[in-house]
GUVEXBA-268865 format. One record per residue: x, y, z of N, C-alpha, C in turn. Coordinates in steps of 0.02 Angstrom, whole numbers, plus 50000, padded with zeros to 5 digits. Example, Ala and Ser with C-alpha at 12.3 -4.5 7.8 and 13.67 -1.06 7.14 Angstrom:
506604971650390506154977550390506604983550390/506424988850354506844994750357506455000250394/
This chain:
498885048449103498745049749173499015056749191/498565060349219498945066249222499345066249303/499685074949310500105073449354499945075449405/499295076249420498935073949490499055069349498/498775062949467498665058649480499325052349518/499785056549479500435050449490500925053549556/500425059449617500525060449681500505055249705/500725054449737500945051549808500115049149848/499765055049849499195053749861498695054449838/498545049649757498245047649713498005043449736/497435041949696496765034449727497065031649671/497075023049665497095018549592496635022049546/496885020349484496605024749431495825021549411/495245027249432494595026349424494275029149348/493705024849348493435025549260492835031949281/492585034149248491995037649269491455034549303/491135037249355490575034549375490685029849404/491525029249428491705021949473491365021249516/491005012649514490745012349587491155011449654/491625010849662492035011549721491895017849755/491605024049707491615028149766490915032049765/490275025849733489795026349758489185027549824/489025032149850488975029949914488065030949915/487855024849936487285019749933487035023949999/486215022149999485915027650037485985021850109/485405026650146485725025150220485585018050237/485085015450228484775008750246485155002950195/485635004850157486154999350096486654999250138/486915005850160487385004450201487385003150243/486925001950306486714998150352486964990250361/486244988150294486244981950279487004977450258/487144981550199487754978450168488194978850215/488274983850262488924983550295488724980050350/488114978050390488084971850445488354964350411/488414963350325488314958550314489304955250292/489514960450287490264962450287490504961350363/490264962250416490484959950472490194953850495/489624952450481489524942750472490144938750445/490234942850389490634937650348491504939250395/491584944750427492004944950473492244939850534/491584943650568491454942550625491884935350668/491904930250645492184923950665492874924350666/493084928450615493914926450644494184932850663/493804939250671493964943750720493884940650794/493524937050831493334935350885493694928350909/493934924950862494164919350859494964921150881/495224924050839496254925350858496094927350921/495974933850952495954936751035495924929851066/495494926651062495084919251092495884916951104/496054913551041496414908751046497234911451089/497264919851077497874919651100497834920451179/497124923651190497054924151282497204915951307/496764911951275496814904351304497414902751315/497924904951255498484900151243499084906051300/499174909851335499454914151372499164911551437/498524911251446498254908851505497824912351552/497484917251489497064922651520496414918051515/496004922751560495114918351604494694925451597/493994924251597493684927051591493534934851580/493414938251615493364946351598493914947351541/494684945951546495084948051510495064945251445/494914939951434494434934751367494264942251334/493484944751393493144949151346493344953251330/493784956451364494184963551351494434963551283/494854957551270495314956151220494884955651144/494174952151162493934950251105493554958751091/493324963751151493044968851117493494976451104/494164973451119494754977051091495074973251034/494854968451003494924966150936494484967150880/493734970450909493244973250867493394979950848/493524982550896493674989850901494124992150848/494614990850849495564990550822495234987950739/494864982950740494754979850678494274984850644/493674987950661493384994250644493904998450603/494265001450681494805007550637495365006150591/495444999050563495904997350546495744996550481/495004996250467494644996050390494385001450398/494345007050421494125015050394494845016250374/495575015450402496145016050384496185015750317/496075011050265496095006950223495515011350159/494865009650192494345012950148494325017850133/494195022650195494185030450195494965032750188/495345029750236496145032550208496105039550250/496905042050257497255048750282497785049350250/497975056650230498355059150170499035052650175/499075052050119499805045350110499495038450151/499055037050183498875032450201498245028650188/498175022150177497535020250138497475017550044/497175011750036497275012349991496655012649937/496065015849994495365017749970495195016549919/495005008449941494755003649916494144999049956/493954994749938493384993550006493764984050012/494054988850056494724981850100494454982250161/494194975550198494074975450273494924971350289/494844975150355495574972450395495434969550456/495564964450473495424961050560496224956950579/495904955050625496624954950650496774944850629/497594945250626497824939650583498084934550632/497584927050630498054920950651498504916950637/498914923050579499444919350578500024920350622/499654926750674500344929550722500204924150788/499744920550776499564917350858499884915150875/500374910650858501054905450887501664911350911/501774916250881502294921150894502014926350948/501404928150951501034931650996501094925151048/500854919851061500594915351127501484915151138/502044912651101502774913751133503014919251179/502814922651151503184931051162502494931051233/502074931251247501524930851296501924926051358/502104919151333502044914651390502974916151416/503454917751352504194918251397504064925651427/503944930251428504044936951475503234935751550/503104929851548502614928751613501904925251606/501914923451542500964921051531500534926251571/499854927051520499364930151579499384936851578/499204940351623499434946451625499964949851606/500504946151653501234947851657501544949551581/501514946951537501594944351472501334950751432/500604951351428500424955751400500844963551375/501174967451409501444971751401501944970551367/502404964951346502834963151280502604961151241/502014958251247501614956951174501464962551145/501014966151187500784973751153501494979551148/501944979351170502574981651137503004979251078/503124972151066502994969151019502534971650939/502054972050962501614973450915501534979250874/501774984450935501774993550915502374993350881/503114990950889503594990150861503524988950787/503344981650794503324979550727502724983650666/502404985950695501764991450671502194995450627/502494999450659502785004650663503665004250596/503834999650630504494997050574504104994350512/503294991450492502984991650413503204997050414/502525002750431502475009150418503075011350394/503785010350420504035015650403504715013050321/504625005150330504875003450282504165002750197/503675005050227503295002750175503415006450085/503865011050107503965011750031504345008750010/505025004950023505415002150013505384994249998/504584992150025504404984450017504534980149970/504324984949934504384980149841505224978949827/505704981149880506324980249861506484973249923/506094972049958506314965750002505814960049992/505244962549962504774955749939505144948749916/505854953849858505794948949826506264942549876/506204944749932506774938649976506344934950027/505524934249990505094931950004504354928949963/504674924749935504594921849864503954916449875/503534914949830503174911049874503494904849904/504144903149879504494895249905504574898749989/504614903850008504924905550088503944906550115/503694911450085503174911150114502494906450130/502644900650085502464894750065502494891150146/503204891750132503564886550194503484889350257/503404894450263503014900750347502294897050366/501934900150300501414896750319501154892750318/501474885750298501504881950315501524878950408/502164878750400502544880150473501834882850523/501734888750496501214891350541500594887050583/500414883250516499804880350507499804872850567/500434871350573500764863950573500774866250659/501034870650671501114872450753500494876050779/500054878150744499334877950772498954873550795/498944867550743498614861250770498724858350836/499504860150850499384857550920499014861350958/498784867550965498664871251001497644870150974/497534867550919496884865050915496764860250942/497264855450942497124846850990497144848951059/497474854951098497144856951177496614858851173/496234862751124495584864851132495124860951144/495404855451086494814849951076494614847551154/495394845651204495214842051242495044844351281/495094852051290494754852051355495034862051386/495634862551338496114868651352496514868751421/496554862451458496964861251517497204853151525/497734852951491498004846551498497984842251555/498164846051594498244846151675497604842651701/497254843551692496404844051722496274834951710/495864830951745495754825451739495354826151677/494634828851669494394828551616494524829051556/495154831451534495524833651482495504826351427/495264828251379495304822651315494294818351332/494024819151385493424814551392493054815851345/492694811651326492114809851284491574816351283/491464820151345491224824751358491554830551307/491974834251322492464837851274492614834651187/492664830051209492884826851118492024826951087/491644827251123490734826851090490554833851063/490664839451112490664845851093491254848751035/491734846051041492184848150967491654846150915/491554839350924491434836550835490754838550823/490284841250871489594846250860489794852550810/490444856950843490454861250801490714861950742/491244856150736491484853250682490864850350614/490494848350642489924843450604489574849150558/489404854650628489084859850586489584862950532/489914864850545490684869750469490474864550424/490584858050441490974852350370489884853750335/489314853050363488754853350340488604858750299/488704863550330488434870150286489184871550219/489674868850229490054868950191489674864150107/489404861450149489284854050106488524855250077/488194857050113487474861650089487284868150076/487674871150090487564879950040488414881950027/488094887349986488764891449946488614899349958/488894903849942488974910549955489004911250028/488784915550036488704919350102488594915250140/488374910050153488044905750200488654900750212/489094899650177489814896950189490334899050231/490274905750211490704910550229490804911550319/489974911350325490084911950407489774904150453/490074898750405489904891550431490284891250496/490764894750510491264894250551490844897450619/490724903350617490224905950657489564904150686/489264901350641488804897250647488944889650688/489434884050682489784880450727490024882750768/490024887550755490284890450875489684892550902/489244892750862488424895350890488164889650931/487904885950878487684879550891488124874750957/488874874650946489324873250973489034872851069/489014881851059488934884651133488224881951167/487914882851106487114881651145487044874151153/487464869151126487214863051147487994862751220/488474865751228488784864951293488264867351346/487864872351334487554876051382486864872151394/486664869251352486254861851364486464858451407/487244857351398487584849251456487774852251495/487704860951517487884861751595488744863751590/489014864751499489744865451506490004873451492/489364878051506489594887451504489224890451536/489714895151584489564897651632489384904351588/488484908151589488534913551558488404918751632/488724918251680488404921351747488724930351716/489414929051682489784935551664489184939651612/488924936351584488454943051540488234946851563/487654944651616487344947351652487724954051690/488464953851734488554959751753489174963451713/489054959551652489394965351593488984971651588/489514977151567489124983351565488844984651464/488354988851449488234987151400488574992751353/488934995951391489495001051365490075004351386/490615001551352491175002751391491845001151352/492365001951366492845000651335493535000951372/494034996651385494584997251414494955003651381/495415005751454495795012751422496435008551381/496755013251343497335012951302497835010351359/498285003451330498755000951375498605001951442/497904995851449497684993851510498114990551539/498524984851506499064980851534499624983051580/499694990051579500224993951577500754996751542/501094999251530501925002751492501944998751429/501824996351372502274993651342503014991951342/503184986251343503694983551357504254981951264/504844983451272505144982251210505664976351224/505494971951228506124964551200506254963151132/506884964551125507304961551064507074955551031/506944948651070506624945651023505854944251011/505604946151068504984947951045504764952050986/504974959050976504984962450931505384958650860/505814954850854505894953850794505364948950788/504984943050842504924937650809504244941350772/503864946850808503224948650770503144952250704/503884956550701504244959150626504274952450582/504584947050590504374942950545503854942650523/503224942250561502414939350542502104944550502/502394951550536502254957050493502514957050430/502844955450404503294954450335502914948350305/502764944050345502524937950311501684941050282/501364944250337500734946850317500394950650285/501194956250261501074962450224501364957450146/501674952150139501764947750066501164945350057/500594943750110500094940550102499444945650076/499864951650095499114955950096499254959249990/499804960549980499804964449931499374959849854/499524953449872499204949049823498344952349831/498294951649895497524953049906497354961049865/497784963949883497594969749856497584971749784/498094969249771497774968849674497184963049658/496974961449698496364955349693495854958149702/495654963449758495214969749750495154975349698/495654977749685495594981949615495654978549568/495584973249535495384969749495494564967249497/494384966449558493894965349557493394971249547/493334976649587493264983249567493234988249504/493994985449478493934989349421494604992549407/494944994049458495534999849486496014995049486/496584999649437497255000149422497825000349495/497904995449521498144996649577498964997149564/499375001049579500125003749576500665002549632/501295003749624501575004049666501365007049740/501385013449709501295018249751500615018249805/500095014949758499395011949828499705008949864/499975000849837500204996549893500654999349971/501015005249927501285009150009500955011850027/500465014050010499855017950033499595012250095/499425007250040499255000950082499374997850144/500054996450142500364995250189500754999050230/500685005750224500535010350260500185010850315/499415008850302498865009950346498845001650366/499084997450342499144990450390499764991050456/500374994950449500744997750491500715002650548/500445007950531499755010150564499155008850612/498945004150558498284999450616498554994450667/499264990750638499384986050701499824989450764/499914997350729500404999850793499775002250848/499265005450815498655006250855498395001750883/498474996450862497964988850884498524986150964/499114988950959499444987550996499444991751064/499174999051039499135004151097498375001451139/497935000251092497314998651112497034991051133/497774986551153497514981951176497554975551133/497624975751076497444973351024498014970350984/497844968450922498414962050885498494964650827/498994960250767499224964850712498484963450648/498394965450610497914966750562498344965550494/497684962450469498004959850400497254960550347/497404960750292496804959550257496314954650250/495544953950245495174947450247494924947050187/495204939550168495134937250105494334935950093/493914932750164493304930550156492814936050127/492994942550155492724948250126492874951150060/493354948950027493594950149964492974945949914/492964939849943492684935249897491784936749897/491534939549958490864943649968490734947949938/491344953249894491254958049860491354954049775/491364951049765491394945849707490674943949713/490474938149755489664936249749489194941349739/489394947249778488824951749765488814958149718/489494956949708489664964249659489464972349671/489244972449759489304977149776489944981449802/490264984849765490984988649761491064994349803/490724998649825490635005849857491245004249924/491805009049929492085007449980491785008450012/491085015850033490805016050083490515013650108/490215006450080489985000450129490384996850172/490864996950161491634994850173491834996350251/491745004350221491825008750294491255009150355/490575008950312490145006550363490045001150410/490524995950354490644988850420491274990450457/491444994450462492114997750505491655001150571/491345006850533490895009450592490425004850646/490294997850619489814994050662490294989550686/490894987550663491344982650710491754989150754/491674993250756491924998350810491254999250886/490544999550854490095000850901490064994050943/490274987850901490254982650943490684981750980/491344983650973491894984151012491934986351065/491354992851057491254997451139490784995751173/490364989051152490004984051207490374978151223/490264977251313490764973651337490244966551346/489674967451329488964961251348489294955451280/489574960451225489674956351182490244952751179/491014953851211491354949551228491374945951268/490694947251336490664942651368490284935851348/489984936951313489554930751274490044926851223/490614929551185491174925651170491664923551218/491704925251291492174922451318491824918051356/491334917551370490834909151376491014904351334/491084903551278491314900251246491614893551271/491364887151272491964882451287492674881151273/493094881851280493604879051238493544874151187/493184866251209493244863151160492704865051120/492464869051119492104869751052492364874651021/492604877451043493264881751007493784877950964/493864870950986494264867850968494044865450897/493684863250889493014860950837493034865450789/492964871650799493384875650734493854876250718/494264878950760495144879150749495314874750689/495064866650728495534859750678495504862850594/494944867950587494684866850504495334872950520/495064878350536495384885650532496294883650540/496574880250577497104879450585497304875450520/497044870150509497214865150462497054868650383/496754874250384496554877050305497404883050303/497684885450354498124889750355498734887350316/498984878350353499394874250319499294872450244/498534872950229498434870050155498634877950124/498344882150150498694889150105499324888950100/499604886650149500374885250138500744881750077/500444875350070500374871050025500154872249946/499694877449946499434880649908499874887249848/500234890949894500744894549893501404891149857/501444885149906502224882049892502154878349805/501454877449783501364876449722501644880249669/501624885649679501934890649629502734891249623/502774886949687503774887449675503874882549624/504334882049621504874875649565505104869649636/504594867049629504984860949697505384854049654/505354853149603505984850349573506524851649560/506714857749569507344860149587507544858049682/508144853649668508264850849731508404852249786/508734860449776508824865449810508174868549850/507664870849831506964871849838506614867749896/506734859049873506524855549893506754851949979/507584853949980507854854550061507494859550089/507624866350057507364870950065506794869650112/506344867050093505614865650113505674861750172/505984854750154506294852050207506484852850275/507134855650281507414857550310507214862250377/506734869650333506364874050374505684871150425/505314867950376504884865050409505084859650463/505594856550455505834850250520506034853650568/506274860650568506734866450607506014868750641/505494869850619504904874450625504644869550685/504694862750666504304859050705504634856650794/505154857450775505304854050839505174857350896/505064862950920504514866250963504044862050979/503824862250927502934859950947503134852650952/503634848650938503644839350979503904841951013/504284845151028504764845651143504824850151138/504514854651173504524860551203505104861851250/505354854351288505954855251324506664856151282/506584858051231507304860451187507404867051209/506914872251225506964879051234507074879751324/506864874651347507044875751423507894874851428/508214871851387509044871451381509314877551375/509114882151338509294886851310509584893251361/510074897951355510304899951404509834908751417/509674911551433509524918351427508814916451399/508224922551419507654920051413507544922851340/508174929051305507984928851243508104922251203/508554917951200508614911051190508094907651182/507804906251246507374904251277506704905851226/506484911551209505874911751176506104912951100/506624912651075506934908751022506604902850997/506874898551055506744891951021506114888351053/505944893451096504974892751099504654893651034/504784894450994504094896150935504424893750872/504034889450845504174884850775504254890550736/503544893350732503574899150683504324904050675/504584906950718505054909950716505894904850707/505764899650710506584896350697506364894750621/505784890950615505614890950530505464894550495/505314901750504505544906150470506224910350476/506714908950515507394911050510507734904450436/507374899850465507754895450418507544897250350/506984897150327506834898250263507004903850239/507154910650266507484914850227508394914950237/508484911950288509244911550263509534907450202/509154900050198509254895050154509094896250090/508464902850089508274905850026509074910649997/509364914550047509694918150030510374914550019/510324908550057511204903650015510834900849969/510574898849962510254894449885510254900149822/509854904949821509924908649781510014915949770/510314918649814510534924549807511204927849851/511684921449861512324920649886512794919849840/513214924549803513564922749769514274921049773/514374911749773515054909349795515744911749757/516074912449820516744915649782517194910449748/517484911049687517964908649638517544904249605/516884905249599516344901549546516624904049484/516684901249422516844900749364516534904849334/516514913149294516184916549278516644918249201/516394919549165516474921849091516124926849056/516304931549073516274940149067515554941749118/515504946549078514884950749140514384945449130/514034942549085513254939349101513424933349119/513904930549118513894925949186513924927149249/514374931749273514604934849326513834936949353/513254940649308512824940149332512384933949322/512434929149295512074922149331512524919649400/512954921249411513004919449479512694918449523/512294922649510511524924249580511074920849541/510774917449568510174912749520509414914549483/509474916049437508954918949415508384916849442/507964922649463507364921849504506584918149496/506674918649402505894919249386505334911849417/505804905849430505514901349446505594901249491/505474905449536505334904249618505314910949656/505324917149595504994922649600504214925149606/503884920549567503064922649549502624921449581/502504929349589501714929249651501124929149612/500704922649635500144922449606499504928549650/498974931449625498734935449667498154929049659/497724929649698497064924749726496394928849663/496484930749601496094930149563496584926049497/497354922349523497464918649460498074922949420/498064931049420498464933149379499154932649420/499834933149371500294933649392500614940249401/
């Protein structure tokens, strides 16, 4: 390799004639890249959704949110594809924004005011934690390892487990309060859109899987709008171009625990993303290095501090699009970037978030159950690779997750609590079950007790517990 190459701002190492940096004429890139934001599209529009609902935002601001989640998600995969000097790991990585921050985003939203009020610590929150990747991202590979899949296992887990409740309000209705809440009416429209995911899951494969989810909120809407249950009066005096200014909400706001609880998710999402990214240059072709991954997570630090100025949520890599560049074996980042350029033009039409914030809730709900309930099985999935016969491991698991949960059964544990940083403490599962799992990670195995029995230096270094069985990150093509 020569010593260009092993700069700082080197691409992964390319063969001749790599197709990654093929660029396909105008009507390929069109096509391929509308078909890269299909396979998007649903869970870019889906997180905004779920976190306006769950804060307690209504209409117009719905749309705002969902076409400042297109927008942010655009620039957040030209970040990535196209790249800026040291940033990027120009590759053809789409980035949208991640539900695994929704429980820590809807906390941090509902203790500083729900609604409006709220907003300006979320989106301070967000620029923070953006900003603290970015600036630790060279240093990552030295704190990964205190995030093993047994801790990240057990997050997202946790994650998955305190969503569902927030899918069982959708289902019923998204207002507990409300008489209709749980009726036959609402519970009919979930299992419509539900029926459709579990069908096309069950009758096609490729591409047509991919956006089953999308497709059940289609169908979903048009049979509520049959029974008289969506108001589309907002389309109509949507404008068909437009875009909220930068920190519409107002000032960004900085709270202490707001800002850490979303630094967690960021840590949890940048462990989630690096697997992905040697899963792309493998698939590709490209030698992916240290030095990309900071590249990498670089421009994921980056995009969520922007996503935060612009309204918007933290960004993580999409696996569904990883697996689209597998079925089709079309590699060119610049298709990549072209579905960047068209989830940006959609972003700056506001007709189009108003037609997602029609949306019922419970048919919103109808997806979630899968989308929420597949987050926990990744969890599950993850926690496979630990050593859970080791008994230690296995409290471990325990322990965090029973800690994670009690939020979501009584919410009145956090109304005890003294000070409203307290207070949105022990509002969010996610954030007490992930305090727990990395502290318990760090007494279990990388606490070393004093007057333990040691016999010269290589015991002294087994003190600390050797890592390898509860060290190994599997990446999502299998290699270790």
């Amino acid at each position: 390799m020569s010593d260009k190459e092993v700069q700082d701002g080197a691409e992964p190492t390319a063969a001749p004639q790599d197709p990654v940096e093929t660029v396909p004429s105008l009507w390929r890139l069109v096509v391929y890249g509308f078909q890269h934001v299909l396979a998007f599209y649903a869970g870019a529009v889906v997180m905004p959704l779920l976190v306006a609902e769950g804060i307690g935002m209504k209409g117009d601001d719905i749309a705002l949110l969902v076409n400042a989640s297109l927008l942010t998600c655009g620039l957040a995969t030209l970040l990535q594809s196209v790249g800026l000097p040291g940033i990027g790991i120009r590759l053809p990585v789409v980035q949208g924004t991640s539900t695994t921050a929704v429980p820590s985003l809807v906390s941090v939203g509902l203790a500083a005011g729900g609604a409006q009020a709220g907003l300006p610590t979320v989106f301070g929150a967000v620029i923070a934690a953006g900003l603290a990747l970015f600036v630790v991202a060279p240093v990552f590979s030295k704190l990964v390892r205190f995030f093993p899949p047994l801790v990240t296992g057990t997050i997202v887990t946790v994650v998955g487990i305190t969503l569902l409740a927030v899918a069982a309000r959708q289902v019923g209705g998204g207002d507990p309060s409300k008489g209709s809440f749980g009726s036959p009416a609402h519970l009919g429209l979930a299992a419509v859109t539900l029926v459709v995911i579990l069908l096309l899951h069950k009758l096609s494969r490729g591409f047509v899987a991919t956006v089953a989810v999308l497709a059940g909120l289609v169908v979903g809407t048009v049979v509520a709008a049959m029974a008289g249950f969506t108001d589309f009066s907002r389309i109509g005096s949507a404008p068909w171009l437009g875009t909220a200014a930068p920190l519409h909400y107002g000032a960004p706001r900085f709270d202490v625990i707001a800002v850490l609880s979303i630094v967690l998710v960021m840590v949890i999402i940048a462990v989630e993303s690096i697997g992905q990214f040697f899963a792309v240059g493998e698939i590709v072709g490209r030698e992916v290095q240290g030095r990309h991954v900071t590249r990498a997570l670089r421009a994921d630090g980056l995009a969520t501090a922007l996503a935060g100025v612009f309204n918007s949520f933290p960004s993580t890599v999409y696996s569904q699009n990883i697996g689209l560049i597998r079925l089709t074996r079309v590699k060119s980042r610049w298709i990549v970037a072209a579905s960047g350029v068209i989830m940006m033009v959609l972003g700056l039409v506001p007709k189009v978030g108003a037609i997602v914030a029609a949306m019922p809730s419970s048919v919103l709900g109808g997806a979630t159950i899968v989308l929420f309930s597949t987050i926990a099985v990744v969890g599950v999935q993850i926690l496979v690779q630990a050593d859970l016969t080791d008994q230690r491991n296995t409290i471990l698991v325990a322990a965090s997750m029973g800690v994670g949960f009690l939020p979501t059964a009584f919410p009145q544990f956090a109304e005890q609590m003294p000070g409203r940083q307290l207070h949105a403490l022990f509002e969010s599962g996610i954030i007490l079950g992930t305090i727990t799992a990395v502290l318990l990670n760090l007494f279990f195995h990388h606490l070393r007790i004093p007057g333990r029995r040691r016999e010269g230096r290589a015991n002294s270094a087994a003190s600390i517990d050797p890592p390898e069985h509860y060290m190994q990150h599997v990446t999502p093509t299998g290699k270790r």
